[in-house]
MIGU-335772 format. One record per residue (C-alpha): y, z, x; residue in one letter; residue number from 1. Coordinates in steps of 0.1 Angstrom, whole numbers. Layout:
! residues N
(rec (Y; Z; X); A; NUM),
...
//
This chain:
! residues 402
(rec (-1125; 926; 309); X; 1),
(rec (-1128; 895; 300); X; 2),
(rec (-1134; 886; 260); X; 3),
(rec (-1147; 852; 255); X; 4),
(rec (-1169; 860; 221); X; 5),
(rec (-1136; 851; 197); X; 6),
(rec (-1156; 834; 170); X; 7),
(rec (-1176; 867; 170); X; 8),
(rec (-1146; 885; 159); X; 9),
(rec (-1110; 889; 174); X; 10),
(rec (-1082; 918; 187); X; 11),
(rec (-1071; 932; 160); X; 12),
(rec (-1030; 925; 163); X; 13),
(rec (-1017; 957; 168); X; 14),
(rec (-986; 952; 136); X; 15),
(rec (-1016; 946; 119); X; 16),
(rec (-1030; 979; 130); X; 17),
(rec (-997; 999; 123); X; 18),
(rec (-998; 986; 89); X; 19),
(rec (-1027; 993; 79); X; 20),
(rec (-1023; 1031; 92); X; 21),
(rec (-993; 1036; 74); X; 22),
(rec (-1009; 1024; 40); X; 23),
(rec (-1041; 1046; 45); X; 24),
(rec (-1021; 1076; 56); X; 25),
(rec (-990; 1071; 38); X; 26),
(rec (-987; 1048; 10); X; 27),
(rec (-1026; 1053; 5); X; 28),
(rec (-1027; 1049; -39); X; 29),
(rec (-1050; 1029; -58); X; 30),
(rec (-1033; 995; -72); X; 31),
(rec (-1049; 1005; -104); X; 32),
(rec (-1026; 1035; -111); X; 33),
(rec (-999; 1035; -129); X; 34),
(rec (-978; 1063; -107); X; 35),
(rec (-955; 1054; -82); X; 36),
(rec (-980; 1050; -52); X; 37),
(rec (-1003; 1030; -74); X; 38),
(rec (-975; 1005; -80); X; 39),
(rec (-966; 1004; -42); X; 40),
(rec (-999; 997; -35); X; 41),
(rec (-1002; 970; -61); X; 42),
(rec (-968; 956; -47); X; 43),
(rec (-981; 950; -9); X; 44),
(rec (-1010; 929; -25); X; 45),
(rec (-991; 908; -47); X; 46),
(rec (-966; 902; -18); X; 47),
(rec (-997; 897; 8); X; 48),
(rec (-1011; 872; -19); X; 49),
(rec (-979; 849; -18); X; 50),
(rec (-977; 853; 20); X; 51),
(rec (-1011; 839; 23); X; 52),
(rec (-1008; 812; -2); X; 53),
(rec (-976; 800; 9); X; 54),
(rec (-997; 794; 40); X; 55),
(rec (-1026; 774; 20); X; 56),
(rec (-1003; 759; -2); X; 57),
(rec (-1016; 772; -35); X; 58),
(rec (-1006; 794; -59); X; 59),
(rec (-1010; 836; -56); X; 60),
(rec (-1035; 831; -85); X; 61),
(rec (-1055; 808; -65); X; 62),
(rec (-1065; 837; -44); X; 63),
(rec (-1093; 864; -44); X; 64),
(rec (-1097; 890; -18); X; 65),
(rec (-1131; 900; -12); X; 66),
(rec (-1152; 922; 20); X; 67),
(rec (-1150; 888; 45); X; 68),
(rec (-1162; 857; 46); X; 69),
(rec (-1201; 858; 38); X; 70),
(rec (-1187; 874; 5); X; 71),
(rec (-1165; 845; -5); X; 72),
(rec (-1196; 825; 6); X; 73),
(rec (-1217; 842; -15); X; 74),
(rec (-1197; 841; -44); X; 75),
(rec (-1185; 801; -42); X; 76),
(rec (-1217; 789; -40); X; 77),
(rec (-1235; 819; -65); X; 78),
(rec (-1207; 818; -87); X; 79),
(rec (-1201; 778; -87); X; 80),
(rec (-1237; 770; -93); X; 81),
(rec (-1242; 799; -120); X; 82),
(rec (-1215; 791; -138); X; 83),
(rec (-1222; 751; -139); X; 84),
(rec (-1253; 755; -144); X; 85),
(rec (-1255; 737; -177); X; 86),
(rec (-1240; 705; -158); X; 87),
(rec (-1270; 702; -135); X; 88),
(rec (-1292; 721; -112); X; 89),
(rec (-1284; 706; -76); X; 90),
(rec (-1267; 716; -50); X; 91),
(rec (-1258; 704; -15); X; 92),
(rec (-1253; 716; 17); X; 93),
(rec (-1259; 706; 58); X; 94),
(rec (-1284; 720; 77); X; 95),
(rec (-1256; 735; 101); X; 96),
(rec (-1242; 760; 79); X; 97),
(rec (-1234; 797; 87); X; 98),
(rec (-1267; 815; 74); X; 99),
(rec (-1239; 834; 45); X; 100),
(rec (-1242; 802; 30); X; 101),
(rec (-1277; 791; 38); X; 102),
(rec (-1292; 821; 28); X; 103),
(rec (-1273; 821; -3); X; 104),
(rec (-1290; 784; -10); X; 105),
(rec (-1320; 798; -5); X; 106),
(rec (-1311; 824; -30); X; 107),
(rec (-1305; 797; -55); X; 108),
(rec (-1340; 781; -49); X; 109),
(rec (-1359; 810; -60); X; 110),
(rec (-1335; 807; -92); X; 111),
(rec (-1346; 773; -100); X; 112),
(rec (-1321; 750; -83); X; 113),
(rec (-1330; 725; -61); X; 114),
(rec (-1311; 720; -30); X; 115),
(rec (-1307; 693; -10); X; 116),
(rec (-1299; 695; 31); X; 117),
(rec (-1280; 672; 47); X; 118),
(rec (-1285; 664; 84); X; 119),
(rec (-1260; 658; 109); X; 120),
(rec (-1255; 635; 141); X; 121),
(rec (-1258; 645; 172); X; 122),
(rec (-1222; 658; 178); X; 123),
(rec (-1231; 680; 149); X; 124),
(rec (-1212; 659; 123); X; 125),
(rec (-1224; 647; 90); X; 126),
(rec (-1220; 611; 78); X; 127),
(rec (-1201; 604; 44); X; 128),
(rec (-1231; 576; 38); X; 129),
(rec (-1251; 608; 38); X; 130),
(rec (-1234; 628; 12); X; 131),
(rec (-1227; 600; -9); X; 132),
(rec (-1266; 591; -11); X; 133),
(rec (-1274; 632; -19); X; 134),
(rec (-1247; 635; -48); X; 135),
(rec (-1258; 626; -86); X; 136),
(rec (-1247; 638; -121); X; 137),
(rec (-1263; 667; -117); X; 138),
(rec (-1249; 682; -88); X; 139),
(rec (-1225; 710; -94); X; 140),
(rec (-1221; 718; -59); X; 141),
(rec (-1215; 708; -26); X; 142),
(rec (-1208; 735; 7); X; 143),
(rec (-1197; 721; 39); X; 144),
(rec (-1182; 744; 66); X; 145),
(rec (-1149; 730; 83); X; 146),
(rec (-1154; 741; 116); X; 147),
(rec (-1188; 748; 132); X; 148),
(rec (-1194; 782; 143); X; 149),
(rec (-1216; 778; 170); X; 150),
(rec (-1206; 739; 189); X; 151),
(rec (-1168; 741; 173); X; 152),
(rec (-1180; 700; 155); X; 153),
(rec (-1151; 699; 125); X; 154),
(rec (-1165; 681; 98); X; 155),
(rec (-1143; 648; 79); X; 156),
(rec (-1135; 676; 48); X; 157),
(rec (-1110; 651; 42); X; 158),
(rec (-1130; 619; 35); X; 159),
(rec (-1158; 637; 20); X; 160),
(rec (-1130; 657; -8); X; 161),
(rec (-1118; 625; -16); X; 162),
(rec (-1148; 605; -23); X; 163),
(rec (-1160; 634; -52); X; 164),
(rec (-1130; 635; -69); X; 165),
(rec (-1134; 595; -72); X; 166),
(rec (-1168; 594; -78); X; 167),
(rec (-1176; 626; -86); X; 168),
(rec (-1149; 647; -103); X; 169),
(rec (-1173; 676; -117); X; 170),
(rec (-1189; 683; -87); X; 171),
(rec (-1178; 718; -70); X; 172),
(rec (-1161; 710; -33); X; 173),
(rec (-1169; 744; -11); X; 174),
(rec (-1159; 749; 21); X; 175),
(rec (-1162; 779; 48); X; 176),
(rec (-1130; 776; 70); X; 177),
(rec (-1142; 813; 82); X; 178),
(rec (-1140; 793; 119); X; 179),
(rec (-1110; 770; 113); X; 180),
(rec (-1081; 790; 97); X; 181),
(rec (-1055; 799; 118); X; 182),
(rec (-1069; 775; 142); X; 183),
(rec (-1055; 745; 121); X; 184),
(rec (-1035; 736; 89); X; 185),
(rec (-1059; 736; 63); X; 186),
(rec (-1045; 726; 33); X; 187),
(rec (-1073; 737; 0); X; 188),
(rec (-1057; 708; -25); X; 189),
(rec (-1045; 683; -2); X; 190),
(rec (-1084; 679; 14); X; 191),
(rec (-1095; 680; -20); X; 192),
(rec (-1113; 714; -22); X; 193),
(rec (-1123; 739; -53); X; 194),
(rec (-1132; 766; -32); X; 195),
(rec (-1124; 783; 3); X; 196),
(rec (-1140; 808; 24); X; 197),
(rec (-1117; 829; 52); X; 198),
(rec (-1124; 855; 70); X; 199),
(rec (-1099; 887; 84); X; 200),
(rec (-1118; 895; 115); X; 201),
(rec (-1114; 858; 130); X; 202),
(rec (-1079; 856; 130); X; 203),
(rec (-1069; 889; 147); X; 204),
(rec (-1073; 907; 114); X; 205),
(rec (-1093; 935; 106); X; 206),
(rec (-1129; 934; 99); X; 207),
(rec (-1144; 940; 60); X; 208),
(rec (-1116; 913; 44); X; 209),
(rec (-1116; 877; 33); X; 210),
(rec (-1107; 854; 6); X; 211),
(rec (-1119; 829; -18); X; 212),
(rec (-1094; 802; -32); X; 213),
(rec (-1103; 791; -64); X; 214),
(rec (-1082; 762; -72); X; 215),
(rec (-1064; 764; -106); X; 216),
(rec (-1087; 756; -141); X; 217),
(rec (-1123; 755; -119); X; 218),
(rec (-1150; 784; -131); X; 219),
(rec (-1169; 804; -113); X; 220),
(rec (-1190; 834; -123); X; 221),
(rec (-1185; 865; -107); X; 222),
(rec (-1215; 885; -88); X; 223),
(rec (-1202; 921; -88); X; 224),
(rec (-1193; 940; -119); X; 225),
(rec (-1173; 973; -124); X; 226),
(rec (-1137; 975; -134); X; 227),
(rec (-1126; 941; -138); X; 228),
(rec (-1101; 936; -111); X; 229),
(rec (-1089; 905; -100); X; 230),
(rec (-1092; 890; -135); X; 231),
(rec (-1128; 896; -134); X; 232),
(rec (-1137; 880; -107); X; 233),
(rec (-1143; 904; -81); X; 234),
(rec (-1146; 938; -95); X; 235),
(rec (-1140; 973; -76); X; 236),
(rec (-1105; 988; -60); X; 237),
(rec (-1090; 964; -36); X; 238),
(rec (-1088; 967; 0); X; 239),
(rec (-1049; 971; 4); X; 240),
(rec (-1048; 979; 42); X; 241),
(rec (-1076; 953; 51); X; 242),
(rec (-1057; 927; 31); X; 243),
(rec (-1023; 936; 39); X; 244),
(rec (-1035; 941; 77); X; 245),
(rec (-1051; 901; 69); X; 246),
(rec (-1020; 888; 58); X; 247),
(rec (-1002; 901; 85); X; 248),
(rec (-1023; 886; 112); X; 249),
(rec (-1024; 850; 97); X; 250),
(rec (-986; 849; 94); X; 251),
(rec (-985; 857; 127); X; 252),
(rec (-1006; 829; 141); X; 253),
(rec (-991; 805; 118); X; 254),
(rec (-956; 811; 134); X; 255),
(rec (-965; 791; 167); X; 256),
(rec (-1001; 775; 152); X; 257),
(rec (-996; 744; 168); X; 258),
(rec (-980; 754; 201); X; 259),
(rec (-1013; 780; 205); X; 260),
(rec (-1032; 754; 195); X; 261),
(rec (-1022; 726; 221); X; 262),
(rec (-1025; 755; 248); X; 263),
(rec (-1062; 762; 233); X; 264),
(rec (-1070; 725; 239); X; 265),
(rec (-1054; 721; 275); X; 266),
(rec (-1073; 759; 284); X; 267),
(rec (-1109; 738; 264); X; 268),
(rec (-1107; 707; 283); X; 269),
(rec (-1098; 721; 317); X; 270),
(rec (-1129; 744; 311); X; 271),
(rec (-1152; 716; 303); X; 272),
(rec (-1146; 700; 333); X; 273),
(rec (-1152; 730; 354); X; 274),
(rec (-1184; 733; 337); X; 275),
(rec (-1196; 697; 341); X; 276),
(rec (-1186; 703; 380); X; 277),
(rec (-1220; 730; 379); X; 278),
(rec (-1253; 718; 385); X; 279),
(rec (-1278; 711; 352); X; 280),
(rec (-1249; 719; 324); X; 281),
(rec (-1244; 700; 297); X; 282),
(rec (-1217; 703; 271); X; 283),
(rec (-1225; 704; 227); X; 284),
(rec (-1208; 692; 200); X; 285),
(rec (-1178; 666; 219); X; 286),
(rec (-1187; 634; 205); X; 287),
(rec (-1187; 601; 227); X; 288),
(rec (-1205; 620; 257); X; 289),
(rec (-1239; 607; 268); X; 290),
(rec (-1267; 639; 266); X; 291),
(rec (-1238; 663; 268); X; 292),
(rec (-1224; 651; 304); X; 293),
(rec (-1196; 629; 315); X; 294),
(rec (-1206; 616; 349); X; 295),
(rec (-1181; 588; 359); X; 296),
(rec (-1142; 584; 346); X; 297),
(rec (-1148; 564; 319); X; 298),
(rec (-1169; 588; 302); X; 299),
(rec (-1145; 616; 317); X; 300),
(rec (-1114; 596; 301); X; 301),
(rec (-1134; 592; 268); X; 302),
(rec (-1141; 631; 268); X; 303),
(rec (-1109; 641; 268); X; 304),
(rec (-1096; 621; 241); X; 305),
(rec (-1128; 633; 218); X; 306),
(rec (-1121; 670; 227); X; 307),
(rec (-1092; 670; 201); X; 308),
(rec (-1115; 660; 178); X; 309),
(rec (-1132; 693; 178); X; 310),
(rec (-1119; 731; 171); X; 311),
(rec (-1100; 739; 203); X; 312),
(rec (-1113; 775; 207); X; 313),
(rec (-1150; 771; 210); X; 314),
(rec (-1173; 753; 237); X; 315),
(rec (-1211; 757; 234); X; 316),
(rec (-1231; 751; 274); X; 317),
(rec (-1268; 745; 283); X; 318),
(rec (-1276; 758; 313); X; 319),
(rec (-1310; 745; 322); X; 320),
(rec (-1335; 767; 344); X; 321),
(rec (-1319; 800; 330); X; 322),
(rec (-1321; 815; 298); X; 323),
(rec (-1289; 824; 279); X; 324),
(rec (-1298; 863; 271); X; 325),
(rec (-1302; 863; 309); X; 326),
(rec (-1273; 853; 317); X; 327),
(rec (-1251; 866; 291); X; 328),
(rec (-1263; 900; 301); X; 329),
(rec (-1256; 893; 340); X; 330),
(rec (-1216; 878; 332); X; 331),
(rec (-1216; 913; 309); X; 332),
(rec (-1217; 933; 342); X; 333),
(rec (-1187; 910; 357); X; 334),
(rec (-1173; 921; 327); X; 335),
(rec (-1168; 892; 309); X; 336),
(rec (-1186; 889; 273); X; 337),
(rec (-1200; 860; 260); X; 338),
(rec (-1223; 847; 229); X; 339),
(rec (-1255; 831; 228); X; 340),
(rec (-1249; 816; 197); X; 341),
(rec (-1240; 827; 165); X; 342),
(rec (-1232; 868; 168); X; 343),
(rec (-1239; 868; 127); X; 344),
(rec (-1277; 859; 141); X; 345),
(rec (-1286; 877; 163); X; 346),
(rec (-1313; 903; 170); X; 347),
(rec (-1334; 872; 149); X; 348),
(rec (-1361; 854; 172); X; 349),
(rec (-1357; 821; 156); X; 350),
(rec (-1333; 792; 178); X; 351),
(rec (-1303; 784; 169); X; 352),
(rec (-1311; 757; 133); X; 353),
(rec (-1275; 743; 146); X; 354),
(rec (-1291; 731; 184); X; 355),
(rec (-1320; 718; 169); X; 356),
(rec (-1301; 696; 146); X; 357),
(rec (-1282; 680; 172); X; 358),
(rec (-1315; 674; 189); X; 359),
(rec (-1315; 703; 218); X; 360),
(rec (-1352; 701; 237); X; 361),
(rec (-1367; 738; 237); X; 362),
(rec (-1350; 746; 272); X; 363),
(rec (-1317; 733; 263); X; 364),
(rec (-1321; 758; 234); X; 365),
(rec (-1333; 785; 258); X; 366),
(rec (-1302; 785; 277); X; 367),
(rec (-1268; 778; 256); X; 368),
(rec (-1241; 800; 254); X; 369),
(rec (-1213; 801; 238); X; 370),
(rec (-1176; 805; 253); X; 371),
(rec (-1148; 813; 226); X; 372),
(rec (-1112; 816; 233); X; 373),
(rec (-1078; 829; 214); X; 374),
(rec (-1046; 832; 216); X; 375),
(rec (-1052; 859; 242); X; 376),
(rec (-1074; 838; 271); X; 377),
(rec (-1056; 825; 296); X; 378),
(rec (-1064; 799; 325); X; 379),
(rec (-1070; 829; 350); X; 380),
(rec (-1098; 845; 329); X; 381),
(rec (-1115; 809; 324); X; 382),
(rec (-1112; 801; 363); X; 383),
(rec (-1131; 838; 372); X; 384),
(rec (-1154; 826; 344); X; 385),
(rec (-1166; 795; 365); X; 386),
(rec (-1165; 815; 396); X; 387),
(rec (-1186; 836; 381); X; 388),
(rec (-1213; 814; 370); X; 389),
(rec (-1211; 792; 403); X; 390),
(rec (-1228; 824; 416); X; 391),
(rec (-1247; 833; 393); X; 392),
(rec (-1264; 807; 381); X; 393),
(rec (-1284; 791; 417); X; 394),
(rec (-1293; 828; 421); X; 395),
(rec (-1310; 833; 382); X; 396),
(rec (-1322; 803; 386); X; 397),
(rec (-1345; 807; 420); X; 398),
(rec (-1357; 839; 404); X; 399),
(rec (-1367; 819; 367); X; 400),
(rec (-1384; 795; 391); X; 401),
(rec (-1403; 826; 405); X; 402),
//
């Protein structure tokens, strides 16, 4: 098998797994009780917590777990907006996001808010002009995702953190990193963010964890009630093997994060090329290439140096004359699984609102997939990958042409 749908969800790290056994079978209390398992289980969160902000750089009160990352979405942008509401009524976004956070927009529309949607280039990046132009007094929030799910584009968090906390001090920063921790450093108060999405299942966690950092003295209102735990903020009995198992898995790709990722980028660009050696292929979301192909050295040179620009585990293909459910399904019977697009999307008939934004053409659209690695692809897998498309692909498409 060959598992090339990482930004789907990831291999679950099997010390992760073991963990999380032993604290469902063994050490299985409720951090609310006072007895002796109860206080175990209260002391693997609080030392999970301070593994995980030691990583981000934040305090352990900085942190709340929730069920993943379109639940930390959901509550940044629900309870940042709610809870400002008295500041203003606007909120801002890109058009690219992960639909956990433009749904939750939409959400916030029927409320009464009015929500603005920034667009992006085509590399899939959005300008600062842009966001400076869209934010006023009256915006409480603004939610830009780090790392793209579906072309890997990694927006200029950076820049854009800075200029509100000049400019604009009481506006909200959000950002869902669900795609970019543990691919890079990120930082929450050096980039000059209020509030940060992560996901377990993306970083060889287990599935139905996340968490939300909330930096220090900013409000937010919380959307589900019960028992108060977490100081309020996200009620109902915490997770403890899903966010001990999540802790786990991040401090393990921290260890070598940058070794992993230089490997990731080498394994990326060495892909690309192979691709761009097919027939009709064009590459999304590497700025500086000319209609998403690189057809003499210059432009080949210039590639390679924009590559690190981008996340180094996702590349997003057009394959004209075919289209992608096609030939996902015919790579699936080589045995090696692929996405077209965004797997949080699918079984929905509507294209991709990411490849329309960068300016796909309806075939394009028709026929992208999506190749995500991890720490677990290797050069071997990617090189039976091309071979396997190098067949496929003349024979699909004589039969589209049919």
């Amino acid at each position: 098998m060959i598992y090339l749908d990482n930004s789907s969800t990831t291999r679950c790290f099997p010390e992760a797994a073991k963990a999380m056994t032993e604290l469902m079978c063994t050490d299985f209390g409720n951090p609310s009780s006072a007895h002796h398992l109860g206080v175990v289980a209260e002391k693997r969160i609080r030392e999970a917590k301070e593994s995980l902000a030691s990583q981000l750089r934040c305090q352990p009160s900085e942190l709340i777990f929730t069920s993943g990352g379109t639940e930390s979405d959901n509550l940044a942008i629900l309870g940042a907006a709610r809870a400002g509401k008295r500041n203003g009524m606007h909120v801002v976004t890109t058009v690219i996001e992960h639909p956990a956070v433009l749904r939750t927009m939409e959400q916030l529309q029927d409320e009464g808010y009015d929500v603005t949607y920034l667009p992006v280039d085509k590399d899939g990046l959005v300008s600062l002009e842009s966001v400076e132009r869209a934010i006023s007094e009256d915006t409480v929030l603004l939610s830009i995702m780090h790392t793209n799910n579906e072309i890997g584009s990694v927006q200029p968090i950076a820049t854009i953190g800075a200029l509100l906390k000049r400019k604009y001090p009481r506006t909200l920063f959000h950002v869902d990193a669900v795609q970019g921790f543990g691919k890079a450093r990120i930082y929450p108060k050096e980039l000059g963010v209020d509030l940060m999405s992560v996901s377990s299942h993306k970083i060889h966690g287990p599935k139905g964890v996340g968490l939300l950092y909330v930096a220090s003295g900013k409000r937010i209102a919380p959307i589900i009630f019960g028992g108060g735990q977490q100081n309020g903020l996200r009620s109902g009995t915490e997770n403890v093997p899903g966010i001990v198992g999540m802790a786990l898995a991040a401090e393990k790709l921290s260890q070598d994060l940058e070794t992993d990722r230089e490997r990731l980028y080498s394994l990326k660009t060495g892909f690309v090329k192979e691709l761009l050696r097919l027939e009709n292929v064009r590459i999304n979301g590497i700025p500086g290439m000319k209609d998403g192909r690189a057809d003499n050295p210059e432009d080949m040179w210039q590639m390679e140096a924009r590559i690190s620009e981008t996340a180094p585990h996702i590349v997003s293909a057009s394959f004209r004359g075919v289209r992608a459910e096609v030939l996902l399904h015919a790579l699936e019977e080589k045995g090696i699984y692929v996405s077209a697009g965004s797997a949080c999307a699918t079984h929905k008939p509507e294209p991709s609102r990411t490849l329309q934004a960068i300016g796909l053409k309806k075939e394009q659209l028709e026929g992208t997939l999506r190749f995500s690695f991890s720490i677990d692809t290797t050069e071997k897998e990617l090189a039976a990958t091309i071979k396997a498309l190098q067949e496929l692909l003349p024979e699909l498409r004589r039969f589209t042409a049919k």
